[in-house]
N, C-alpha and C positions, 0 to 999 in steps of 0.2 A: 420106865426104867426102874430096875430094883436100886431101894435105894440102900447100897451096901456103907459102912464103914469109910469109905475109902471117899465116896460121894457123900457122904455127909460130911465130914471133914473139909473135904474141898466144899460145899456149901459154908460152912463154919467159917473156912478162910477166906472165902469173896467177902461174908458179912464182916469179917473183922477188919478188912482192909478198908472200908468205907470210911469207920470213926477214925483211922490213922490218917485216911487222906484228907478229908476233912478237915481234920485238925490242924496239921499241916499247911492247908490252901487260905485257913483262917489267918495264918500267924504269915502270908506270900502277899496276900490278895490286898490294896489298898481300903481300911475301914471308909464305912460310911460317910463321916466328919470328916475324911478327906477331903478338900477342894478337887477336883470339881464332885460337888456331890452326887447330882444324878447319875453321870456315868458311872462312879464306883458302886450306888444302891444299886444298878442295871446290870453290873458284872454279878454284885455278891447276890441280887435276884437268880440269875441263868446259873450260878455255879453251884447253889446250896436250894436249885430246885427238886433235889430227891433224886438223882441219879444213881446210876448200879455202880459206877467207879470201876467198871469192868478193865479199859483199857490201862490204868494204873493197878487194877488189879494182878493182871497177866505179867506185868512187869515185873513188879515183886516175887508171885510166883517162878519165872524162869530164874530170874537173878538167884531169890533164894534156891533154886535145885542146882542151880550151879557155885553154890557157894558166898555169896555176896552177902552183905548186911543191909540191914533196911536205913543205916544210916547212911550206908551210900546208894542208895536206891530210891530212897523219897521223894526226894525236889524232883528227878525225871520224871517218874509218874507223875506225882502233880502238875509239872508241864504237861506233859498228855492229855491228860483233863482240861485243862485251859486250851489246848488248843482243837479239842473234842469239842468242847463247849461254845468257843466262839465260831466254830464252824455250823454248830446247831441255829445259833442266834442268829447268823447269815443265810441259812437255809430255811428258816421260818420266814422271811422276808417276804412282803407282795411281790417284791421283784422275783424272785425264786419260787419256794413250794407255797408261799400264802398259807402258811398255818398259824393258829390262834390259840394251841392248846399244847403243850408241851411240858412232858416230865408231869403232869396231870393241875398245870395250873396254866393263867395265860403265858402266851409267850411275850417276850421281852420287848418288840415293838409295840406290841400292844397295849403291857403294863406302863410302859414309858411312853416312847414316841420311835416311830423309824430312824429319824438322825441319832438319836440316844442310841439304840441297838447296834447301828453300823459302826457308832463311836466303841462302844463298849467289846465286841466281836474284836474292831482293831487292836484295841487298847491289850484281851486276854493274850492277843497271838504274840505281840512285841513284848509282853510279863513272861510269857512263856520259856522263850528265849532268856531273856536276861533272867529268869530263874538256874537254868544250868547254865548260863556262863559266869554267874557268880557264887557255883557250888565249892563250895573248900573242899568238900570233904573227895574229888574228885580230881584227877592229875589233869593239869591243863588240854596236854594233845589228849586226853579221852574227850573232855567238855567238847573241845570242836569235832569231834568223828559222830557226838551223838547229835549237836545241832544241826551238823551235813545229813544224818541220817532221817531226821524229823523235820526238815524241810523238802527232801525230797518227798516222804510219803503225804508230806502236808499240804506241797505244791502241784506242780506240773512240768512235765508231761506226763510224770509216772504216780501223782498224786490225787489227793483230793481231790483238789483243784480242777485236776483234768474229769475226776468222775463226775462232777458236779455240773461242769461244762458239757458231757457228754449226757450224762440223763438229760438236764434239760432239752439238750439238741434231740431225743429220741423219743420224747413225748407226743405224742397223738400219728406217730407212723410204727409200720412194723417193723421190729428189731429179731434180728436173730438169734439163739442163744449164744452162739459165741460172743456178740455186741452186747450183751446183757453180762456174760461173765466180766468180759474186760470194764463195764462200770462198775460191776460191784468191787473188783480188784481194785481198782480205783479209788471209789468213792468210799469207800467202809474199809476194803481190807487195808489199803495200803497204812492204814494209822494204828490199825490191830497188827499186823505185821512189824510197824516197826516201835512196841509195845515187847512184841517179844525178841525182838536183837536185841534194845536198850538194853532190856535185862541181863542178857547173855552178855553182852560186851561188859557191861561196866560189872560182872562178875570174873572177866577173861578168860571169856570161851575160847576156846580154838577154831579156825577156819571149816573144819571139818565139824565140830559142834555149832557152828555158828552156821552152817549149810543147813542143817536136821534140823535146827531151829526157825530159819526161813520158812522150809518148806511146814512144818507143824504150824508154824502162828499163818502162813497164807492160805492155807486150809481151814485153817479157823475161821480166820478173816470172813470167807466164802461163805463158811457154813453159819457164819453171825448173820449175815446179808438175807440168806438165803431163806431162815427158820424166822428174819426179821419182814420177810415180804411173805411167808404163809401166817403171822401173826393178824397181820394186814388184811387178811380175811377172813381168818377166824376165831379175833378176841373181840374184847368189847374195850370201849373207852376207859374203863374204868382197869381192866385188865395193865392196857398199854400207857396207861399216861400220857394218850394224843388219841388226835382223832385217827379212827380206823377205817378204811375205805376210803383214804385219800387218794392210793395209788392208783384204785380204779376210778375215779372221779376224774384225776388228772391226766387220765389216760396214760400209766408211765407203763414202763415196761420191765414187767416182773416175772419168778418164775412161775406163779400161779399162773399169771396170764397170756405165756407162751405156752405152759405144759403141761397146766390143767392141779389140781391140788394136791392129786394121789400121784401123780409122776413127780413132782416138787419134793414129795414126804420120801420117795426112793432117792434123791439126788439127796437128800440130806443124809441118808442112809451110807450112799457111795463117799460124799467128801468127809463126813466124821470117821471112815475107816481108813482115807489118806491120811489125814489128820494124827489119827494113834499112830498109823503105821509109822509115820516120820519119828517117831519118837524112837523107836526098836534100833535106830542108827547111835545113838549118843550113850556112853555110860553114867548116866548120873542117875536119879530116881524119881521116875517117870509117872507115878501114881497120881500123883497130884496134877498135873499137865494134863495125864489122861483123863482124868474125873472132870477135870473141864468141860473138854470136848464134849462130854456126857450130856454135863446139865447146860450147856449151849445149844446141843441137839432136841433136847427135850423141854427150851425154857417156856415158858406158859406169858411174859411181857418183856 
């Protein structure tokens, strides 16, 4: 990708949104010397392991093109991340993917213990929550329409939850791509997707911008998934921040390994132009959304 103005800028604003959220999650997240102490070391371990703060990033991003302040925009994203994050720490589990290496340090059962983690995972999802429902700085019936909205991408049927149930059920048989798109929709997109409503609603979008917005952030969602399963074969540990060649170890079902690597690099090609294209519906200023798309098509971890 050339890298214009416009893309570097939007690089500029992922990097800057990191130190805000961060900052933020420190002044949310129970300290260390909190009772009980190991599970809060175990949360503030998974939360301030060096993450991109992508999904709070997007947040921001839409909110601010549509008008919103970051002071009503924070604590949401930070829920995101917290429940990004304890989804991460339940996914590293022996019971689930058995990973040891995450965000490029151990993972959090590891560092700790498996009870420690399950506790800690719970502990982020239920903070998450009571994050926006005790935001002031937002009108009550908004707090409940974004809890409704992050519990359903977080749960199931149409959530996480369900993607997470569903790859594991499709590991070591053949999946077709349409069963592969419906888990990433799932699994990854449904909490990038609703990353970008948050933002849009709590800057009050309209139904009609709030459509162009769905379909832009579940675009995304796909093409995060999709450019996050060809990294999976061709970066290095050190690249990714986890071990790489898990997916083929575990036999999961990816699109390299339905479609081969140079037909995976064309389907990223195809969803990052659904992706811009949704944008061309809404009048607000699009550059920034679009430059996204960009460096998520092109990210290198």
């Amino acid at each position: 990708m050339v890298n214009t103005p416009i893309a570097s800028d939007a690089r500029e604003f992922l990097a800057s949104c990191r130190p805000l959220i961060d900052a933020e999650l420190d002044q949310l997240l129970p300290k260390e010397t909190d009772e009980p102490t190991r599970i809060h070391k175990a949360i503030r371990w998974s939360v301030f392991a060096g993450g991109k703060r992508f999904r709070p990033a997007l947040l921001l991003a839409v909110g601010q093109a549509f008008g919103a302040t970051n002071e009503h925009l924070i604590r949401t994203a930070c829920a995101l991340e917290m429940i990004h994050t304890y989804s991460l720490i339940h996914d590293d589990l022996p019971s689930m993917d058995d990973d040891e290496l995450r965000r490029g340090r151990a993972t959090c059962h590891v560092k700790f213990d498996e009870a420690t983690a399950i506790l800690a995972g719970d502990a982020l999802q239920a903070l998450a929550f009571q994050t926006i429902a005790e935001d002031a700085e937002l009108d009550a019936s908004l707090r409940v329409k974004l809890i409704s909205e992050i519990t359903r991408a977080a749960g199931t049927p149409f959530g996480m939850v369900a993607g997470q149930a569903l790859d594991l059920a499709a590991e070591s048989r053949a999946v077709s791509g349409e069963e592969l798109e419906r888990i990433h929709q799932h699994k990854t997109g449904a909490l990038i997707r609703a990353a970008g409503r948050c933002g849009a609603m709590i800057a009050g979008a309209t139904e009609d911008e709030l459509t162009a917005i769905t379909e832009y952030a579940t675009n995304l969602g796909l093409l995060f998934q999709i450019t996050d399963d060809l990294l999976d074969v061709t970066a290095t540990a050190e690249d990714l921040g986890k071990t790489p060649g898990k997916d083929e170890r575990s036999r999961k079902a990816t699109y390299p390994a339905i479609y081969g690597i140079e037909a995976t690099r064309e389907r990223v090609e195809i969803v990052h132009s659904a992706a811009s294209d949704a944008l061309k519906q809404i009048d607000k200023p699009p550059e920034l959304m679009r430059a996204i798309v960009d460096i998520i098509s092109r990210r290198k971890s």
